[in-house]
Backbone as a chain_set.jsonl record, in Angstrom:
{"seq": "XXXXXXXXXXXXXXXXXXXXXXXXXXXXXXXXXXXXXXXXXXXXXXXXXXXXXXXXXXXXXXXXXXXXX", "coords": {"N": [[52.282, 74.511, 166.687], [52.01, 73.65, 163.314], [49.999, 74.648, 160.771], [50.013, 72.425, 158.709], [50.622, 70.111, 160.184], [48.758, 69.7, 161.912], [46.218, 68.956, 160.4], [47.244, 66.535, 159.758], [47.688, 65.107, 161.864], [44.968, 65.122, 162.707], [43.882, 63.315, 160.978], [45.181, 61.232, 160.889], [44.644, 60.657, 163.541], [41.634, 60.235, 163.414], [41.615, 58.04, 161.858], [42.524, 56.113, 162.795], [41.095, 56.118, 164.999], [38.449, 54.948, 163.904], [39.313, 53.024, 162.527], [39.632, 51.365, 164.717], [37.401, 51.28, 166.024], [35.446, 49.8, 163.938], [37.41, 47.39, 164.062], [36.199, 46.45, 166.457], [33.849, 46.416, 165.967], [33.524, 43.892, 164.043], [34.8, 42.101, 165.682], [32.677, 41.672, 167.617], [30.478, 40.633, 166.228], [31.585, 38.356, 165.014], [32.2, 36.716, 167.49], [29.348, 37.301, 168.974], [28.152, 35.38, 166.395], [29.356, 33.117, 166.897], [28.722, 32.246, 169.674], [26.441, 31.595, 168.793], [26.17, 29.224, 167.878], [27.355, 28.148, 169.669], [30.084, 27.278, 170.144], [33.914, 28.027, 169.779], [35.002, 30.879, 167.821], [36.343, 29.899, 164.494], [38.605, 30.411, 162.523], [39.544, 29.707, 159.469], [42.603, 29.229, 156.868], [41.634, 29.82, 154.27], [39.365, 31.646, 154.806], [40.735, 33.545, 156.259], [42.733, 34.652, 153.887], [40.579, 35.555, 152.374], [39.678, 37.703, 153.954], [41.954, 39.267, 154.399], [42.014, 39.967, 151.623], [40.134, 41.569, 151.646], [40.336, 43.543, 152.805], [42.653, 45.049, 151.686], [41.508, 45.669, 149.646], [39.67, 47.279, 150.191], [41.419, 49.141, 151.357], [42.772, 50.135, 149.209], [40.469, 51.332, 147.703], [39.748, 53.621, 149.838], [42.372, 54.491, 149.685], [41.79, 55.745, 146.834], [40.362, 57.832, 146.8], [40.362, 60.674, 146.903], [41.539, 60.718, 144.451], [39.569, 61.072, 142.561], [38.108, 63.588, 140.546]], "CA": [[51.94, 73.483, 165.728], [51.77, 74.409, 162.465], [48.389, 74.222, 159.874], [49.731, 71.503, 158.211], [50.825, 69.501, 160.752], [47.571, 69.696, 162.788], [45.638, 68.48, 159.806], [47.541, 65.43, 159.327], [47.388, 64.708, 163.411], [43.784, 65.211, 163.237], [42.992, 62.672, 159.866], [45.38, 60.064, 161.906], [43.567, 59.52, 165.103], [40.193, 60.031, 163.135], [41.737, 57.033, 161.113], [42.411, 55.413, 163.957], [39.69, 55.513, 166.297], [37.631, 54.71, 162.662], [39.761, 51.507, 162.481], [39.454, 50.761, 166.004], [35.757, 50.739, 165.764], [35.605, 48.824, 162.799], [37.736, 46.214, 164.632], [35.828, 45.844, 167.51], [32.424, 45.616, 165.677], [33.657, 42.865, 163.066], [35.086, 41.338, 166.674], [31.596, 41.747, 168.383], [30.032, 39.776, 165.07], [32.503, 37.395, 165.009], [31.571, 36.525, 169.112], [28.012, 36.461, 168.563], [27.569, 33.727, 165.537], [29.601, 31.933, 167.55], [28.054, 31.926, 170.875], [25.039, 31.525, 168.675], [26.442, 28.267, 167.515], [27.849, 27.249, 170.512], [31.582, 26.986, 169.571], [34.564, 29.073, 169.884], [34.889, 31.014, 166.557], [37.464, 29.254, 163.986], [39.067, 30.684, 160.926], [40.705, 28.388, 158.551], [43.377, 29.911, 156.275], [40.954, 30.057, 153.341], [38.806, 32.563, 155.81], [41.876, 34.431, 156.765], [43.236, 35.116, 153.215], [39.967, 36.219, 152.211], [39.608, 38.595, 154.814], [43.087, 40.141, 153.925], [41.964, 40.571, 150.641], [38.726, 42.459, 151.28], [41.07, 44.565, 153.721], [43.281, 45.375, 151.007], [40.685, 46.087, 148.284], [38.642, 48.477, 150.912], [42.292, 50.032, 151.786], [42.353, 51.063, 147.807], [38.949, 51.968, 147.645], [39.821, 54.412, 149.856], [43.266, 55.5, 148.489], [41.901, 56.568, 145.618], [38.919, 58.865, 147.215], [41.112, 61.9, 147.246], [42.107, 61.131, 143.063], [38.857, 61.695, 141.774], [38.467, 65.05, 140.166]], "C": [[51.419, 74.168, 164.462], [50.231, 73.479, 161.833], [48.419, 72.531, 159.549], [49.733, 70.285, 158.839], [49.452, 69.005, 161.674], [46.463, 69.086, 161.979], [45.732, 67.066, 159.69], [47.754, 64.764, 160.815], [45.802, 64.169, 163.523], [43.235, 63.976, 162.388], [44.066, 61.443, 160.886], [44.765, 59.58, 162.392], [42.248, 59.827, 164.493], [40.299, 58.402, 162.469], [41.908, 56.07, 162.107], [42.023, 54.999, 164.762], [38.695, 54.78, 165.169], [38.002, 53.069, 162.908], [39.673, 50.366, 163.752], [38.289, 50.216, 165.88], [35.369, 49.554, 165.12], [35.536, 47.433, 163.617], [36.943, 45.695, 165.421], [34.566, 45.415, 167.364], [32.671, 44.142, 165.086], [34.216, 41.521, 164.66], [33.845, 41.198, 167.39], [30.66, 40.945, 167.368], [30.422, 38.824, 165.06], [32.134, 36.61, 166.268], [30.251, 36.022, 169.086], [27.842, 35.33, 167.705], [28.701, 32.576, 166.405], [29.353, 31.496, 168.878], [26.401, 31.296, 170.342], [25.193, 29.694, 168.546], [26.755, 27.17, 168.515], [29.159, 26.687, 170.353], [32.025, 27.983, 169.393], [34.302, 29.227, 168.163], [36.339, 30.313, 165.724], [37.444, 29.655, 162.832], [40.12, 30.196, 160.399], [41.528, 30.077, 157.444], [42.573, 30.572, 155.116], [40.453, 31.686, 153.671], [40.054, 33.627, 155.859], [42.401, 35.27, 155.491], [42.111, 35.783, 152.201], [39.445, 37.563, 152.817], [40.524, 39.348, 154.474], [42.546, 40.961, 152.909], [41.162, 41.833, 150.26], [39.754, 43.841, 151.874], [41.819, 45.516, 152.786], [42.561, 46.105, 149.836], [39.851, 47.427, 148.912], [39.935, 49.421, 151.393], [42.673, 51.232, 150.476], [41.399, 51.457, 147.16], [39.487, 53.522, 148.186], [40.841, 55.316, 149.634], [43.032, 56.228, 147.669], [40.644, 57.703, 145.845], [39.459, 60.436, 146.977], [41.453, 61.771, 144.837], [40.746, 61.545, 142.132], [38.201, 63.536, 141.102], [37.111, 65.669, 139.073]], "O": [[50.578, 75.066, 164.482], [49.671, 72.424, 162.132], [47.586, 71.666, 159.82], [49.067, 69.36, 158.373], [49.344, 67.829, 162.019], [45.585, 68.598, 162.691], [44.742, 66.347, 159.554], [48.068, 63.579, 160.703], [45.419, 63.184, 164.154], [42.213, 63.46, 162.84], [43.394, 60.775, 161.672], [44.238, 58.484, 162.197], [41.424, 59.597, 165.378], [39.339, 57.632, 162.516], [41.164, 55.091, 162.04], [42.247, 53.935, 165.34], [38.053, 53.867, 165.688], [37.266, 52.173, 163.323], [39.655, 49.136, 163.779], [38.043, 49.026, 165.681], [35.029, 48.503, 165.663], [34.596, 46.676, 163.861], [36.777, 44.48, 165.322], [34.016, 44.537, 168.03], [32.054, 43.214, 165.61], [33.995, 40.312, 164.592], [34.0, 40.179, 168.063], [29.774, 40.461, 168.073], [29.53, 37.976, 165.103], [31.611, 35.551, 165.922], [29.909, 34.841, 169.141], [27.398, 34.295, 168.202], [28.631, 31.348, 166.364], [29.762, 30.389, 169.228], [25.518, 30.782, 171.03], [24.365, 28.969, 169.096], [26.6, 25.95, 168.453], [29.244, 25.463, 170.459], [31.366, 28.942, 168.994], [33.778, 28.416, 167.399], [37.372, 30.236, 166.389], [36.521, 29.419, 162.053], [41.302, 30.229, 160.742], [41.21, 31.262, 157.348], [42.75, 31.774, 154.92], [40.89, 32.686, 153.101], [39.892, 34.653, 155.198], [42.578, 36.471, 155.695], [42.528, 36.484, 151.279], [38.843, 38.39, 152.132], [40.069, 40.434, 154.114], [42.479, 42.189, 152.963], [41.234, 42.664, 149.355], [39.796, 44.942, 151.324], [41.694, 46.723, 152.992], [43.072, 47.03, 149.204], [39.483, 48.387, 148.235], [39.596, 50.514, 151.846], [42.811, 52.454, 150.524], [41.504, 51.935, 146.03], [39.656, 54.458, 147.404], [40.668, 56.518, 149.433], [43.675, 57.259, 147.469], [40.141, 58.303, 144.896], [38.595, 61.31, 146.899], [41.523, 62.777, 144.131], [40.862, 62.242, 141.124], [38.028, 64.462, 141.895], [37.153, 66.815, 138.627]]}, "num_chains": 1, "name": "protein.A"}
């Protein structure tokens, strides 16, 4: 396995287990206020396409981490 290849293996599954995490806290948040509430959790479209957006805005956040100079 070459250098470069082993670099770009290694920032993968760091990105990956990263995103995993992520998921499963914002899913473990999500669970609680609604056990707190007493009702399954429910996300209307509004909810949903705001969520995308943050996803998208924190995905070019970190795109550009690497252009500063």
């Amino acid at each position: 396995m070459t250098e470069e290849t082993n670099w770009r293996g290694r920032t993968l599954l760091f990105g990956a287990l990263l995103g995993a995490l992520a998921g499963l806290g914002a899913a473990y948040v999500l669970v609680r206020r609604a056990e707190e509430r007493g009702e399954p959790p429910q996300l209307g479209a509004g909810e949903g396409v705001r969520l995308g957006m943050g996803v998208l805005g924190l995905l070019r956040l970190i795109s550009g981490f690497g252009d500063e100079q």
